[in-house]
MARZA-689813 format. One record per atom (N, C-alpha, C): x, y, z. Coordinates in pm, whole numbers, padded with zeros to 5 digits, always signed. Example, Ala and Ser with C-alpha at 12.3 -4.5 7.8 and 13.67 -1.06 7.14 Angstrom:
REM residues 2
+01319-00569+00780 +01230-00450+00780 +01320-00330+00780 +01285-00225+00708 +01367-00106+00714 +01290+00003+00787 
REM end
This chain:
REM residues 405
-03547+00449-00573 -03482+00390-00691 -03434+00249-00658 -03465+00174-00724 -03448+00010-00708 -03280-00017-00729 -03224-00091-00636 -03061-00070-00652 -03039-00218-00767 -02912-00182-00854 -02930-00256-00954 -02783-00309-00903 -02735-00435-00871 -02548-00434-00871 -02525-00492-00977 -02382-00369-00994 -02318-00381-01108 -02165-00352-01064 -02096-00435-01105 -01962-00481-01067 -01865-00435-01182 -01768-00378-01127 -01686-00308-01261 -01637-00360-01344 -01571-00457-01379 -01513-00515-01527 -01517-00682-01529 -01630-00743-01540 -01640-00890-01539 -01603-00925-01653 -01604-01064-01711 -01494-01133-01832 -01613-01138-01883 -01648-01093-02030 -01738-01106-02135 -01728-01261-02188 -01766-01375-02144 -01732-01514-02204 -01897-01570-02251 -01886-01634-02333 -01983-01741-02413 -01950-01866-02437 -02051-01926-02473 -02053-02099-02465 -01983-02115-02587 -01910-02025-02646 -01769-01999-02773 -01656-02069-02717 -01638-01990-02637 -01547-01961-02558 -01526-02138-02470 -01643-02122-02380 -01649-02311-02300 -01632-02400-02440 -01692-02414-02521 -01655-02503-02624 -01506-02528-02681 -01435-02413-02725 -01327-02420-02700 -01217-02481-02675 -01224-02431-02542 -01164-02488-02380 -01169-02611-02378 -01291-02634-02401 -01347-02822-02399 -01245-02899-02500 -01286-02855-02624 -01181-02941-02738 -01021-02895-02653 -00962-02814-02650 -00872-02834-02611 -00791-02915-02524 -00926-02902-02412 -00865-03015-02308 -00899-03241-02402 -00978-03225-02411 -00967-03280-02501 -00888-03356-02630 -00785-03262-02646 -00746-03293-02746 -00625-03360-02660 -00597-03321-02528 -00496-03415-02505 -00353-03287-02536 -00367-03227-02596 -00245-03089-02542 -00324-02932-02460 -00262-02891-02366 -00325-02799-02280 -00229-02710-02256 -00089-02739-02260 +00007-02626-02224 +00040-02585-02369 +00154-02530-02377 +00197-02434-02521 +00199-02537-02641 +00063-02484-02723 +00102-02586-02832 +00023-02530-02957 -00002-02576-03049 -00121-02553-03138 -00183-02420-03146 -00278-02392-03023 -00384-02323-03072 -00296-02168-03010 -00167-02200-02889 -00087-02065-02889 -00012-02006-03006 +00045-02095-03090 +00114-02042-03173 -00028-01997-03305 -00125-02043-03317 -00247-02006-03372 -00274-01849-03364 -00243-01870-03208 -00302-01720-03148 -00194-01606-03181 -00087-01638-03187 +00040-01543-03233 -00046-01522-03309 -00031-01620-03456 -00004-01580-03568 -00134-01486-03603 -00266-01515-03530 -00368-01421-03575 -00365-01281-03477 -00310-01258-03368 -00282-01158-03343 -00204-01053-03450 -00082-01113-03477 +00031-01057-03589 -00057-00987-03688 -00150-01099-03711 -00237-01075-03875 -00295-00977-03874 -00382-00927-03744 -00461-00789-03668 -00381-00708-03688 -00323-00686-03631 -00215-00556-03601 -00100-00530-03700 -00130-00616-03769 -00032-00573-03883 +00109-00585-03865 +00218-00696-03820 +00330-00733-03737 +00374-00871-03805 +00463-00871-03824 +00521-01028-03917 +00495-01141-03730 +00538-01097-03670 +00561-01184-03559 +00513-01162-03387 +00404-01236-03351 +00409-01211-03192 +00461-01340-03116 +00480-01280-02979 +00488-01408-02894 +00373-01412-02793 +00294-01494-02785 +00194-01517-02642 +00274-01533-02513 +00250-01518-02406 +00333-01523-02269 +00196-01526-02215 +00249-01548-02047 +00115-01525-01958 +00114-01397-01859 +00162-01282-01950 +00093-01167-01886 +00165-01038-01916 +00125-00961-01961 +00195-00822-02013 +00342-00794-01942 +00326-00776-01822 +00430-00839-01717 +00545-00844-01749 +00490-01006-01795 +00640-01083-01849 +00630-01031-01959 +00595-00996-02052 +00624-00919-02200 +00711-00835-02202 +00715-00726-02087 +00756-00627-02128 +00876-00640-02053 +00908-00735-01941 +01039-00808-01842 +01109-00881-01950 +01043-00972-02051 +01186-01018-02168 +01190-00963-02236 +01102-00829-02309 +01193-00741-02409 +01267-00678-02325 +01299-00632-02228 +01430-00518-02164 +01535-00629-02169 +01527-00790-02160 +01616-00876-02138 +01653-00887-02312 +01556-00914-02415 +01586-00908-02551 +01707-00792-02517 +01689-00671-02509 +01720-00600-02560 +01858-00534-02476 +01874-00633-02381 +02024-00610-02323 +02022-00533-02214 +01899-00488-02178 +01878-00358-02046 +01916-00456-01917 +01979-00337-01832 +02009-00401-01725 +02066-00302-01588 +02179-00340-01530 +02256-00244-01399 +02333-00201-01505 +02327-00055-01426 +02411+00070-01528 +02344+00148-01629 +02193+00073-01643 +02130+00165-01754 +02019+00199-01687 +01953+00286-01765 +01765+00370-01685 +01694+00356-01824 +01558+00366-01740 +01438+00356-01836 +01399+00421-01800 +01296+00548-01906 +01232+00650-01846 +01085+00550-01866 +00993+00588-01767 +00849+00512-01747 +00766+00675-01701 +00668+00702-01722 +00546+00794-01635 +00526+00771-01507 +00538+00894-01501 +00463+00849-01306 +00287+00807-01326 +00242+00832-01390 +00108+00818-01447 +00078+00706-01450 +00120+00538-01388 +00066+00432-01456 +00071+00344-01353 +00007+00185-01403 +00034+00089-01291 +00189+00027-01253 +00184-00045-01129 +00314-00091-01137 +00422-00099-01213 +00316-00227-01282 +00367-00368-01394 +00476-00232-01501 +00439-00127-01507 +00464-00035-01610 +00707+00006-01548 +00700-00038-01406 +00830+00007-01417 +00879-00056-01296 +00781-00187-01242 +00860-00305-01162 +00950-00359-01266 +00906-00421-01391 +00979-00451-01469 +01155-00390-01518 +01148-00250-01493 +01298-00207-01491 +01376-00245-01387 +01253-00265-01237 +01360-00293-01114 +01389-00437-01157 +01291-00523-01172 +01358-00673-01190 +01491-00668-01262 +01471-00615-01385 +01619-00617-01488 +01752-00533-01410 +01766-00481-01311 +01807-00400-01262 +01876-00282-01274 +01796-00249-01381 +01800-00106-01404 +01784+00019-01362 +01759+00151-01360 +01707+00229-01283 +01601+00324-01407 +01481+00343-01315 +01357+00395-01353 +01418+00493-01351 +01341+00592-01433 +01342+00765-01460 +01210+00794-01465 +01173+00892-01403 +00961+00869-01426 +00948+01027-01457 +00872+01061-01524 +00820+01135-01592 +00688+01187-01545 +00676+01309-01538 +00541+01377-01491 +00425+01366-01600 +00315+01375-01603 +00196+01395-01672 +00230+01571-01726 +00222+01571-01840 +00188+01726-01949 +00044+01753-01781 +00038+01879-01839 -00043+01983-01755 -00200+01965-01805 -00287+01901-01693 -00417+01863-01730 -00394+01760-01893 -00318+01643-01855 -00323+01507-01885 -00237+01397-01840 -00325+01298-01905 -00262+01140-01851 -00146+01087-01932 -00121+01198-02011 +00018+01110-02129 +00133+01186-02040 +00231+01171-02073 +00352+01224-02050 +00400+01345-02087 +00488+01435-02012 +00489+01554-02053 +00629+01545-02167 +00557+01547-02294 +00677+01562-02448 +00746+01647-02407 +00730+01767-02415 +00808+01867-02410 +00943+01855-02285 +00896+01795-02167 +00988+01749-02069 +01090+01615-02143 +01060+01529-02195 +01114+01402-02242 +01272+01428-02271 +01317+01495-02364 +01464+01499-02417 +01538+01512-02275 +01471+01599-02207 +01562+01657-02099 +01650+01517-01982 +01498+01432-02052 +01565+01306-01925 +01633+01195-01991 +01673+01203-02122 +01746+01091-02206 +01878+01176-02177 +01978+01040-02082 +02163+01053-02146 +02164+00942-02190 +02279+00924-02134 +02382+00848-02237 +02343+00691-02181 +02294+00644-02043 +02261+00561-01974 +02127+00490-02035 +02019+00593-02074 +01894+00538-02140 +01876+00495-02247 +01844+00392-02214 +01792+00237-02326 +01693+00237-02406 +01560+00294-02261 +01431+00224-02290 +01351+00389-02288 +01276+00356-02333 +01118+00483-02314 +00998+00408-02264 +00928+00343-02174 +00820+00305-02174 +00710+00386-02184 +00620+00369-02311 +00507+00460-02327 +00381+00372-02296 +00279+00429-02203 +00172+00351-02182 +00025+00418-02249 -00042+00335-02305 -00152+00390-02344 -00282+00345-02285 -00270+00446-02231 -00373+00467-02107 -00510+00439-02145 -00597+00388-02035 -00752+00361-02113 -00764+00295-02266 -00651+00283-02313 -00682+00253-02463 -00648+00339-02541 -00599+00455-02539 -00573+00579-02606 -00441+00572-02651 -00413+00529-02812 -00231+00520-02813 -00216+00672-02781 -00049+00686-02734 +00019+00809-02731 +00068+00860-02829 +00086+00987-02826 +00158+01098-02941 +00315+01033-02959 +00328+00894-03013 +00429+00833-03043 +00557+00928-03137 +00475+00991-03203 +00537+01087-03327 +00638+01193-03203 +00592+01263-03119 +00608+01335-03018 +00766+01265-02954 +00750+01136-02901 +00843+01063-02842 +00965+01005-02923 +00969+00956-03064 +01060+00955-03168 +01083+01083-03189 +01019+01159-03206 +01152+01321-03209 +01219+01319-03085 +01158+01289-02954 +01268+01350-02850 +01390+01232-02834 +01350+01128-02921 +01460+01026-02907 +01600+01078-03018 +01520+01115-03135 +01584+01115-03283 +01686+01229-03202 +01620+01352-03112 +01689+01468-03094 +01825+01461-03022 +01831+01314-02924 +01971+01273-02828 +02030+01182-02919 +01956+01100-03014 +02046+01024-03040 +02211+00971-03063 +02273+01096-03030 +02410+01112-03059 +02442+01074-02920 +02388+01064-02784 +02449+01004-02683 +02427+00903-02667 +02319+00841-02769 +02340+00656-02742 +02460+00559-02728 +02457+00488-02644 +02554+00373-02660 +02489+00263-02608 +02463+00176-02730 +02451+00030-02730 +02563-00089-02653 +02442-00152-02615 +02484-00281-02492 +02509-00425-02575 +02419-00431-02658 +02427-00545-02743 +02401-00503-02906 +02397-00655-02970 +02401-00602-03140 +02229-00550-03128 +02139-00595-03086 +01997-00568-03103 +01964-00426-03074 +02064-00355-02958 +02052-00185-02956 +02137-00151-03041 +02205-00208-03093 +02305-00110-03222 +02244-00134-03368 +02153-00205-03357 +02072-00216-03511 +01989-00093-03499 +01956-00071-03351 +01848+00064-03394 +01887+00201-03334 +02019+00198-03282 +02110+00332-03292 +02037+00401-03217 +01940+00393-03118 +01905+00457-03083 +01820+00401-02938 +01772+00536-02852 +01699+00466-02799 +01556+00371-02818 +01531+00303-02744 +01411+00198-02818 +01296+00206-02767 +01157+00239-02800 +01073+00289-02776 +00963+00180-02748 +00924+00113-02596 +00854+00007-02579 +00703+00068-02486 +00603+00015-02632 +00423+00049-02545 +00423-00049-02452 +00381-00005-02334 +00286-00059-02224 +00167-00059-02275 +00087-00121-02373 -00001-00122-02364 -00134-00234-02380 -00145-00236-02212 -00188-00305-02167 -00304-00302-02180 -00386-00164-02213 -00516-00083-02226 -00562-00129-02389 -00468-00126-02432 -00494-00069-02614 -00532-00180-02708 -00561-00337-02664 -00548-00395-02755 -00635-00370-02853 -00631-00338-03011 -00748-00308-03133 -00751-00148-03132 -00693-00045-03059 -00663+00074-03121 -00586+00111-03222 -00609+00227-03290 -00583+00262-03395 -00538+00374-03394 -00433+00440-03439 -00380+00611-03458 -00332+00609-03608 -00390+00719-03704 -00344+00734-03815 -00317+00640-03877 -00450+00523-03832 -00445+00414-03972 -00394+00308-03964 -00262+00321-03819 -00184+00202-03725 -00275+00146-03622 -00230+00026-03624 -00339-00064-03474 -00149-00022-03365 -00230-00024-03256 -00160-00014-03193 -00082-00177-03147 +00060-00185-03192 +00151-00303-03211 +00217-00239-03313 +00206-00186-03451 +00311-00151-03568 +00335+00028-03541 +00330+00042-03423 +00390+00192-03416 +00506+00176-03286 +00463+00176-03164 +00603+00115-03136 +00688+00065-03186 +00844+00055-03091 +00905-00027-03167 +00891-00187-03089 +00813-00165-02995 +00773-00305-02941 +00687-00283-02881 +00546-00355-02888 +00441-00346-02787 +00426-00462-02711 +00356-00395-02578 +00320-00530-02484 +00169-00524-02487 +00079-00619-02503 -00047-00652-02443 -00068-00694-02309 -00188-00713-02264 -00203-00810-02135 -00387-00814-02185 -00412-00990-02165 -00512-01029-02195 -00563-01085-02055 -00511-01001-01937 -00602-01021-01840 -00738-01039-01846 -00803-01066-01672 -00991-01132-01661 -00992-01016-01745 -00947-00853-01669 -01035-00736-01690 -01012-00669-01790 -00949-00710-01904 -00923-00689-01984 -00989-00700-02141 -00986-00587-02255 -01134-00616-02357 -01080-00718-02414 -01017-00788-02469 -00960-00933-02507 -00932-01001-02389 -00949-01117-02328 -00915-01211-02202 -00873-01311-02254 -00757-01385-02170 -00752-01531-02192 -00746-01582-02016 -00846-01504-01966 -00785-01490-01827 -00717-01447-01730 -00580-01481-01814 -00471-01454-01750 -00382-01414-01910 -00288-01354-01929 -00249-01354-02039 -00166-01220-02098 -00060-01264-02181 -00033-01128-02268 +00041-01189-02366 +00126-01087-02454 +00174-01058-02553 +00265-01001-02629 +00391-00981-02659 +00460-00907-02736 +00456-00912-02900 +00457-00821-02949 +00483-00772-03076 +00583-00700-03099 +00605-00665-03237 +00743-00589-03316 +00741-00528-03419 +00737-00392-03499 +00763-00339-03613 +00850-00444-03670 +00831-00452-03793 +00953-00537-03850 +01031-00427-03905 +01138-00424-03916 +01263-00337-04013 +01366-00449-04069 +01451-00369-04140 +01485-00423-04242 +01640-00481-04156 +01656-00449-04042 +01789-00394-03955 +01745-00536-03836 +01643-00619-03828 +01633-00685-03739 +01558-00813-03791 +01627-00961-03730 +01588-01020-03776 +01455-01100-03659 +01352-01128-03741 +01211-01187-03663 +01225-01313-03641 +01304-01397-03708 +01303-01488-03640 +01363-01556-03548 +01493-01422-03530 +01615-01469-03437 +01544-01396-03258 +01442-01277-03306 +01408-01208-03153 +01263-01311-03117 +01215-01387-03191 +01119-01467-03136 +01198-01614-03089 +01296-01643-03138 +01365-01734-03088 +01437-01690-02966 +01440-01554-02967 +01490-01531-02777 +01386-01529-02668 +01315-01450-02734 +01170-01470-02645 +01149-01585-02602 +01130-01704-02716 +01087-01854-02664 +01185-01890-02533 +01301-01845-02597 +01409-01914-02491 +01410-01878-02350 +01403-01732-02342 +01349-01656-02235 +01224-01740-02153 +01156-01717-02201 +01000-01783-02155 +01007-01926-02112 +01125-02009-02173 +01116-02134-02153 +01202-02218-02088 +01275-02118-01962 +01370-02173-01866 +01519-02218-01982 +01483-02116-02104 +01638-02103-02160 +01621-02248-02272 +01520-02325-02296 +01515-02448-02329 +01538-02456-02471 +01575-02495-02547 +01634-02531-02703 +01465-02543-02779 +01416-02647-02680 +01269-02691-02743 +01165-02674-02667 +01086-02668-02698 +00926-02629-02633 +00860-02791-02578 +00779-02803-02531 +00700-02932-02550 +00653-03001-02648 +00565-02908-02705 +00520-02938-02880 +00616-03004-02940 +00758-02976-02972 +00868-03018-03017 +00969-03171-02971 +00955-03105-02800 +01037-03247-02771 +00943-03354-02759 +00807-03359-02771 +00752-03459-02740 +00682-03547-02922 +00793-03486-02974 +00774-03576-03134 +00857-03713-03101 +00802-03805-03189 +00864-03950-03166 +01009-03951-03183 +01104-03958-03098 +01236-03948-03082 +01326-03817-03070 +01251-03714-03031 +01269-03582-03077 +01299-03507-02889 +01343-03584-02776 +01362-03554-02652 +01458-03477-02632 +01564-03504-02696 +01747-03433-02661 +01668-03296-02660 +01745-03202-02552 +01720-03041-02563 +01874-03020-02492 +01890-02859-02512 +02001-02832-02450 +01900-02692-02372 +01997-02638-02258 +01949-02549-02180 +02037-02455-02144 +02055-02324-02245 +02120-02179-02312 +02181-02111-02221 +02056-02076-02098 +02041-02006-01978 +01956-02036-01954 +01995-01978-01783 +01894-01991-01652 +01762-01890-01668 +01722-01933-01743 +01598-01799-01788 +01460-01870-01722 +01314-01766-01728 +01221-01761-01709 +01109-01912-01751 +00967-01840-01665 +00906-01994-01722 +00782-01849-01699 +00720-01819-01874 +00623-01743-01841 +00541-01715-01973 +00504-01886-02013 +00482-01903-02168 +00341-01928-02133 +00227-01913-02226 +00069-01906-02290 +00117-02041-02327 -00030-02049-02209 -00113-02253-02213 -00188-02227-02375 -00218-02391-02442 -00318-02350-02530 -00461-02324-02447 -00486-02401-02369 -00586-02352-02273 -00660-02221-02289 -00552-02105-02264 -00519-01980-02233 -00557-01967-02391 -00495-01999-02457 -00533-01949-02595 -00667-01986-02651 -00712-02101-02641 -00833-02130-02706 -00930-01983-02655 -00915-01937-02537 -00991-01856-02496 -00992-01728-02558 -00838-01709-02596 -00822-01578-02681 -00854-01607-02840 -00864-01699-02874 -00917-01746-03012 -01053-01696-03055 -01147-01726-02972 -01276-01709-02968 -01289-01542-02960 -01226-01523-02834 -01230-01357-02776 -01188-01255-02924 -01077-01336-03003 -01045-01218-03107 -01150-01266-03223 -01257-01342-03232 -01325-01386-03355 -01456-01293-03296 -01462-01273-03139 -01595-01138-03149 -01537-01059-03070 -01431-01010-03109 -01359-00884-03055 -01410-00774-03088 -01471-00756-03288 -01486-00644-03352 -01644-00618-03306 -01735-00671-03277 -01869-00644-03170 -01817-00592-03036 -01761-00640-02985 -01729-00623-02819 -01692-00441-02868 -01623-00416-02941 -01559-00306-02918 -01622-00223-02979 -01752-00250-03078 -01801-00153-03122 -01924-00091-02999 -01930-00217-02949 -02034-00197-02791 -02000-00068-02706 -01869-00091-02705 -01786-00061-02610 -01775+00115-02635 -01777+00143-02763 -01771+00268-02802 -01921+00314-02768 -02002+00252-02821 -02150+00300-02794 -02200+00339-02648 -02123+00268-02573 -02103+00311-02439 -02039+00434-02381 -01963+00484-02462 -01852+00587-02423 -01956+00724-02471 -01989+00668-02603 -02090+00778-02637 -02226+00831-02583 -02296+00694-02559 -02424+00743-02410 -02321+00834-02321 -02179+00805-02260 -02161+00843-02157 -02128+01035-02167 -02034+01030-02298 -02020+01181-02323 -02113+01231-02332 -02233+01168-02410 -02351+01268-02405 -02449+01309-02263 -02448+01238-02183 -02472+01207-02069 -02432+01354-02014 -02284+01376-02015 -02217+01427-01912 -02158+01582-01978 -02201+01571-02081 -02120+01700-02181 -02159+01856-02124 -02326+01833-01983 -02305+01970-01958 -02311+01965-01812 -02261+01866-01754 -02183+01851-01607 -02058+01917-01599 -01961+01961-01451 -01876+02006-01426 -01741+01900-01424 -01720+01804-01542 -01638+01733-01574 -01548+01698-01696 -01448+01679-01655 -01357+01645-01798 -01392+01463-01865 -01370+01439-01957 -01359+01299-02006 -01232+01301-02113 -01206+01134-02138 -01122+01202-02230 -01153+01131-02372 -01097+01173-02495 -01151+01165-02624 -01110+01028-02696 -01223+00952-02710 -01184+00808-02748 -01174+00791-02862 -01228+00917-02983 -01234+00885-03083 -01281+00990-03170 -01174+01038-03274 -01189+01146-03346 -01121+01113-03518 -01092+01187-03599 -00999+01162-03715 -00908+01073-03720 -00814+01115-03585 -00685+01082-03603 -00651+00932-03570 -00763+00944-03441 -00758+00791-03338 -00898+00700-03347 -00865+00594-03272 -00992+00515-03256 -00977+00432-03100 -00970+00450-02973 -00914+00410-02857 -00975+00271-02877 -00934+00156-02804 -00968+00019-02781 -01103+00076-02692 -01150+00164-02624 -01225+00211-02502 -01257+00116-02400 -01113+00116-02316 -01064-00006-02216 -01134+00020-02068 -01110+00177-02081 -01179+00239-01952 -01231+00395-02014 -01311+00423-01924 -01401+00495-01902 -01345+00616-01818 -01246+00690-01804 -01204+00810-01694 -01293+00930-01704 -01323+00992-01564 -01434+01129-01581 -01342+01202-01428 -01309+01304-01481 -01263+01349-01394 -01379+01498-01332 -01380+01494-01174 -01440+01611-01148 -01375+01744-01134 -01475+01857-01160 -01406+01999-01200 -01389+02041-01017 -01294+02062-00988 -01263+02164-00814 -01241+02044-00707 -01278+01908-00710 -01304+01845-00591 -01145+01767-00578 -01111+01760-00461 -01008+01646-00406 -01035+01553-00358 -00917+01454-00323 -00920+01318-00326 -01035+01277-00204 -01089+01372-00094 -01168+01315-00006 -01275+01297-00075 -01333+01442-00142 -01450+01463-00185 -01455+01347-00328 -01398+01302-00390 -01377+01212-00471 -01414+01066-00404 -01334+01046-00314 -01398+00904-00265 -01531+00897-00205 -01532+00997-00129 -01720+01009-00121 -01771+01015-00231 -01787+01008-00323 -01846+00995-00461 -01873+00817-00499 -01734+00837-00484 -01710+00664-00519 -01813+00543-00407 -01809+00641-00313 -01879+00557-00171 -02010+00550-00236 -02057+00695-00240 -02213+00698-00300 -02239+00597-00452 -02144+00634-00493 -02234+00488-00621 -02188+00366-00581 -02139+00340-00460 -02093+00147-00428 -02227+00144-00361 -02307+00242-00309 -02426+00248-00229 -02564+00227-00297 -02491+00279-00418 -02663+00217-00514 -02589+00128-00617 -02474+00055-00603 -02447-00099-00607 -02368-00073-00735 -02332+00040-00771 -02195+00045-00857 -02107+00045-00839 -01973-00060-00888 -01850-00061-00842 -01769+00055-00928 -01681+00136-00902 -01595+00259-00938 -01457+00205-00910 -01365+00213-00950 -01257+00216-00925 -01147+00405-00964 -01030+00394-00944 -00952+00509-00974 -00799+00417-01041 -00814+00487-01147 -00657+00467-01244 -00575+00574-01301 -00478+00553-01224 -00394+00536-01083 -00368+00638-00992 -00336+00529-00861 -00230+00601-00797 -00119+00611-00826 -00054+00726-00837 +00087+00765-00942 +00126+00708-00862 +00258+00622-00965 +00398+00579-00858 +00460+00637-00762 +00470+00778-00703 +00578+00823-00613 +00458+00835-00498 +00364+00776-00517 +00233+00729-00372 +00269+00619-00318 +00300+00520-00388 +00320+00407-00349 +00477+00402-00244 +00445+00275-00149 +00561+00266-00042 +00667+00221-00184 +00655+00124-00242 +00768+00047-00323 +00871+00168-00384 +00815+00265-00441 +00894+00339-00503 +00871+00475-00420 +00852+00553-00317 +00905+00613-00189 +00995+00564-00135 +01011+00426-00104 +01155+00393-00082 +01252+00389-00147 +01235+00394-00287 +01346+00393-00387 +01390+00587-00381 +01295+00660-00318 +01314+00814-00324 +01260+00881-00392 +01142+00831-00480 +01037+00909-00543 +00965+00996-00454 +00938+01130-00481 +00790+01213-00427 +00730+01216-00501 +00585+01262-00426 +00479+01275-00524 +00509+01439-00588 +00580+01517-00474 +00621+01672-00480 +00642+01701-00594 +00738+01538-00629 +00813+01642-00785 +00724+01628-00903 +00625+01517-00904 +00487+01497-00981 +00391+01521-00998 +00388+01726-00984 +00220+01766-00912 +00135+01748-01022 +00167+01759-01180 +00046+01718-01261 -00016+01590-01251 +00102+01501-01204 +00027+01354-01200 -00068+01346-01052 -00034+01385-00982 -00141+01440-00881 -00250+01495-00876 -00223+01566-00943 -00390+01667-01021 -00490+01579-01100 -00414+01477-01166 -00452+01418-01258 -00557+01324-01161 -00488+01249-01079 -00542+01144-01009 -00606+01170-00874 -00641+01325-00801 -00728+01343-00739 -00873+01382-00732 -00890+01406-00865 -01027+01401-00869 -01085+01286-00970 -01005+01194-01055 -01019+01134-01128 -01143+01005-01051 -01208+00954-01145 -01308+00813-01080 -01341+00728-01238 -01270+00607-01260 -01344+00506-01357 -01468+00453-01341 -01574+00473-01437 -01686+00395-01434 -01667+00251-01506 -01826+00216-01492 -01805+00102-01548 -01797+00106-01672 -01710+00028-01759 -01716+00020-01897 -01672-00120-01982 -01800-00180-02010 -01733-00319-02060 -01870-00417-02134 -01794-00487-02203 -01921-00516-02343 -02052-00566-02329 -02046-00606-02137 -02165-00705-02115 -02289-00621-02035 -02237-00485-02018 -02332-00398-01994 -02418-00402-02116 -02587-00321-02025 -02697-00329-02119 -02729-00166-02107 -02842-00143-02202 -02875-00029-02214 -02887+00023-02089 -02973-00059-02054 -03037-00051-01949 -02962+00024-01782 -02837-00096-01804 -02745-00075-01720 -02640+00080-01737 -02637+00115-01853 -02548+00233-01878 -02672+00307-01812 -02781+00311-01871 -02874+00434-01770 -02901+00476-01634 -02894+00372-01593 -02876+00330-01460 -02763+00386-01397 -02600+00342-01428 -02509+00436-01404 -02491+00577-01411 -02569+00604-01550 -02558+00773-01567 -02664+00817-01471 -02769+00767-01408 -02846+00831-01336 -02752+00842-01217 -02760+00695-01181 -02653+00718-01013 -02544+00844-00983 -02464+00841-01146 -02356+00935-01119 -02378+01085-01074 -02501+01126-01178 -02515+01230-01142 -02585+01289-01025 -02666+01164-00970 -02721+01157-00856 -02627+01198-00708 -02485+01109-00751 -02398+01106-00678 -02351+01261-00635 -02319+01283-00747 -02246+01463-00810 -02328+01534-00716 -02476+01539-00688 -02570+01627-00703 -02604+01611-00499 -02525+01460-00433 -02562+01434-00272 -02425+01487-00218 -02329+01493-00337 -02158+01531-00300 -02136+01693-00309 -02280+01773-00318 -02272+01878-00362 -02144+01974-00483 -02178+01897-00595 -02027+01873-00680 -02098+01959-00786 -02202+01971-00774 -02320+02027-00875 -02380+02109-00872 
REM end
């Protein structure tokens, strides 16, 4: 068999995209200007949201809403053990304390039924991540909030407008999913993007916050914190102070510097004008792959039925009986006929960062289960037919030298 390399998630870009870039630089503005606040406003327009902010990286999105929102020492955020870092470094920066949550039994969401048990009187935040692209049983997580709400106590006026605890997506996976008719951004009560390389929208580098609007919060006073946040606390942006006589700024607080170049945006401009191709690709892919695999000894998980429509960010196939050795020999065998594989994730209480904070993996055995036989394929818009066949042969090829079959 002729080895084909294929590399796991390269940036889908076109001479759209370089053109772009070009006028931008060009035009003589390159940092936050024009075509970022462009990019808000047509993000917003997608997802159905009066207001976003661009930033440069989910990251920081989801590090100034806990700061929006007053989180800090003395309070906890519950996060999944199920996810990447970025998903609950962000509570240590604010200095808060994480609460992590096991995976439900044979899955990657969080266990609902466990949730109430870990909200007191201390918890702020819920971070929900939607994994691969798959929003979460959000409905699930507002009952276990609605159910404590009587031990809330608000830090600032922005947690006492919503009486409750505040429910923020990680989702870093999801941009252009859909649950019951919602894009994922107007079901939280705050979502984060990240328009990372590997990511199905790119600006490279990149992310995003959004907001339900209610009637209890005002949009233009939490995008005016954000800016401020993002902008080393600054009164004015560049765009602004650099109008003819328009220099005076004042400086609020010692805050952050973690604002979307237009640069950065021209790229996401283009990316969301053939977003709705990329992702219909992207599904067509998922579907060779279930069909592929529907009478192998493996789980997948469901990108798309009635209820949902996943962004289909990644590709997860988990094997039926095998552990983490017999798993990476798998992974070895398709880097050998030139497919790159990766695994998402290693649960947090693996990692040294949070073992030292006193996490086990002991107390997380579903998220363990979850992630020892688990392996991501490739999945991403610039694959060809050709190339998905190619993978489904290798895999099962793989299955079949790993004696898995």
């Amino acid at each position: 068999m002729e080895i084909k390399e294929i590399p796991f998630s390269p940036p889908d870009m076109s001479l759209l995209e370089v053109e772009e870039v070009k006028e931008a630089i060009l035009s003589g503005w390159i940092t936050t200007g024009p075509r970022t606040k462009e990019f808000e406003r047509r993000i917003s327009e997608y997802v159905g949201t009066n207001k976003t902010v661009c930033l440069n990286s989910a990251t920081a999105a989801m590090e100034l809403t806990l700061h929006v929102l007053g989180v800090g020492p003395g309070d906890e955020v519950i996060v999944p053990a199920y996810t990447y870092t970025a998903s609950c470094s962000v509570i240590c920066h604010v200095g808060a304390t994480p609460v992590m949550i096991d995976c439900a039994q044979n899955s990657f969401e969080m266990d609902y039924n466990k949730l109430s048990h870990l909200i007191t009187e201390k918890t702020k935040v819920i971070i929900a991540v939607d994994l691969a692209g798959i929003i979460c049983d959000y409905s699930k997580i507002y009952k276990a909030v609605e159910e404590k709400k009587s031990l809330f106590k608000p830090n600032n006026d922005i947690q006492k407008s919503f009486g409750r605890v505040v429910l923020m997506a990680d989702c870093a996976h999801g941009f252009g999913a859909t649950q019951n008719g919602l894009y994922a951004g107007s079901i939280a009560d705050f979502t984060c993007y990240s328009f990372h390389a590997v990511k199905n929208l790119t600006t490279a580098e990149g992310g995003a916050v959004t907001w339900k609007a209610t009637q209890d919060i005002d949009d233009e006073e939490i995008y005016k914190q954000y800016q401020l946040l993002s902008l080393h606390g600054q009164t004015k942006d560049a765009l602004h102070k650099n109008q003819l006589g328009a220099w005076e700024y004042d400086i609020v607080s010692p805050a952050y510097k973690c604002n979307m170049t237009d640069i950065m945006a021209a790229i996401g401009l283009v990316q969301l004008d053939r977003y709705e191709e990329m992702l219909k690709w992207r599904h067509e892919i998922i579907s060779r792959y279930d069909e592929a695999f529907k009478d192998l000894p493996v789980r997948v998980l469901n990108h798309h039925n009635d209820n949902h429509i996943s962004s289909g960010h990644l590709y997860f196939i988990r094997i039926n009986g095998i552990n983490e050795e017999k798993r990476n020999e798998i992974i070895i065998k398709m880097a050998e006929k030139g497919i790159a594989c990766n695994v998402h994730y290693k649960p947090l209480p693996m990692m040294s960062a949070y073992k030292n904070r006193g996490f086990d993996i002991k107390d997380y055995p579903h998220a363990y289960h979850q992630y020892e036989n688990q392996i991501t394929l490739p999945l991403y818009s610039k694959l060809t037919i050709e190339d998905v066949e190619y993978i489904i042969r290798c895999f099962k090829k793989s299955l079949e030298e790993c004696k898995c079959c």
